[in-house]
N, C-alpha and C positions, 0 to 999 in steps of 0.2 A: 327437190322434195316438195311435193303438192302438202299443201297444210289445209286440213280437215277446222275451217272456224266458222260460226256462226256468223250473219250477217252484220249482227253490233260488233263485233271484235273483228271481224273484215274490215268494218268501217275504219275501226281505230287504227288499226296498222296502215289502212290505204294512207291514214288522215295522216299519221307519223312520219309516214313516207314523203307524204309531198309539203308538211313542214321541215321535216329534220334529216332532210335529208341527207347531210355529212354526218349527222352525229348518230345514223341506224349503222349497227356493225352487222348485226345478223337479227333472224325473226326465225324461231324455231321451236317444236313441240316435242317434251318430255314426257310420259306420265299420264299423258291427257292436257296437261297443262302448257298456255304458249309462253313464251320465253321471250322476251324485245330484248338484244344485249344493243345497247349504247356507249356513247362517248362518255366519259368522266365528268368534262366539263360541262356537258348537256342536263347532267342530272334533274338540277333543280328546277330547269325551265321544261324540262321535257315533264315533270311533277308534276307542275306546276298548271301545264296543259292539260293535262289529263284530268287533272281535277276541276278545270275552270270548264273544260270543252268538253268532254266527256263522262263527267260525273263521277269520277275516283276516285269518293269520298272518302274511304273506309282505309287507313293502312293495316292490315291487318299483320304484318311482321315485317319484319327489315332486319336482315341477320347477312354474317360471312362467313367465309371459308376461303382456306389455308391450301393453294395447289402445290405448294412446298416447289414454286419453279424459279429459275430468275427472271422473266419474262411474265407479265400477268400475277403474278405468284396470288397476289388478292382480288378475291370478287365479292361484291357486296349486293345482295339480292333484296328487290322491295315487292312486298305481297299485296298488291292493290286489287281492290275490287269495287265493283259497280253495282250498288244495290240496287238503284234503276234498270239497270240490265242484265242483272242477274249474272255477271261475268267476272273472272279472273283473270287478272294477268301480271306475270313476274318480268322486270323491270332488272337488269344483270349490269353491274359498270366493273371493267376490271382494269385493276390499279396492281403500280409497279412494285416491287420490293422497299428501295430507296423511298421513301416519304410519302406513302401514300395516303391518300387527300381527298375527297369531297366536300362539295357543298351541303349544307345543315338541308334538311327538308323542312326543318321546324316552321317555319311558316306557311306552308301549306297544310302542316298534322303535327298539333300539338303533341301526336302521342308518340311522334319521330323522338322525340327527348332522350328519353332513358330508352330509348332500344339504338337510336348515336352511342349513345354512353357505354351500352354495354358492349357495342364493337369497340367503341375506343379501346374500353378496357380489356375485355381479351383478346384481337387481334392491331394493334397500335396504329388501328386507321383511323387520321383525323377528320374531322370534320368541320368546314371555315362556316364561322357566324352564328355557332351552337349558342344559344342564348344561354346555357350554365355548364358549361365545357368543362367536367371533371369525371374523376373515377367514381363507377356505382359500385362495384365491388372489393376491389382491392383496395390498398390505403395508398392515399395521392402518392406516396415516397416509394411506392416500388416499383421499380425500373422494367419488370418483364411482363409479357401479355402470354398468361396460359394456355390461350388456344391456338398459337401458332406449331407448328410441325417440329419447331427443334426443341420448345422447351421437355424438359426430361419428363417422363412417364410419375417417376416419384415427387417433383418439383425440385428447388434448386437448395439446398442445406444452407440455413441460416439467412436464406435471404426474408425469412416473417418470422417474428414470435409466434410461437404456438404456444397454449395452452399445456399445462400440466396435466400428463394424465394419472399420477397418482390422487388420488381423492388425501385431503387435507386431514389430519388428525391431531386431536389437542388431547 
């Protein structure tokens, strides 16, 4: 498949290619938008590049999703952009069932924090070297991550206090 990229985001793929070259899985376009899927391990250096060499200041989202498979089953996606070059490009690492793991970005984008956290918390993907490595939503003691594929549509009975909804009367 011939891919339709401007000359700056040419560049950066050529330049990906000829640093990272074990850690490029594929380079593909959705949407309009390109797609660099990567190694796991590579994450944080491949980040890390982008922002030092090609000016990727901006993280503009970092989220995941639930292929409900045994193989890959999580991939976690980073929304990076180049206000310099006026370009986008999403950054894909896909991770196993059994314990899956990344490196923190937070030192390349302080604002990687609480959006680490919130994959933590609703898909139970860690992330090594988070500078405050806890739940932003849910309370530290519960054991399930609601955005994965099996938890039940209703949630799971008695695993949270809820709230009364009768209104109180004296």
């Amino acid at each position: 498949m011939d891919l339709e990229l401007s000359d700056s985001l040419q560049n950066v793929i050529d330049d990906l290619s000829e640093n990272f070259t074990d850690s490029l899985v594929n380079v593909y376009q959705s949407t309009g938008d390109t797609f660099v899927q990567i190694e796991a391990e590579a994450v944080a250096d491949i980040c890390q590049y982008l922002f030092d060499e090609h000016r990727f200041i901006y993280l503009s989202d970092l989220f995941g999703s639930d292929n409900f498979t045994s193989e890959d089953r999580f991939e976690v996606y980073y929304n990076l952009i180049s206000l310099r070059d006026r370009e986008r490009l999403f950054l894909k690492a896909c991770l196993p069932e059994e314990n899956p793991e990344l490196d923190s970005v937070t030192d390349v984008w302080k604002s990687a924090s609480w959006l680490e956290r919130e994959v933590y918390d609703m898909f139970g993907i860690k992330f090594r070297n988070h500078p405050d490595f806890r739940r932003i939503f849910m309370p530290e003691d519960y054991n399930y991550h609601p955005m994965r594929k099996e938890f039940p549509l209703l949630g799971i009975p008695g695993s949270i206090e809820l709230p009364s909804t009768t209104p109180d009367t004296e």
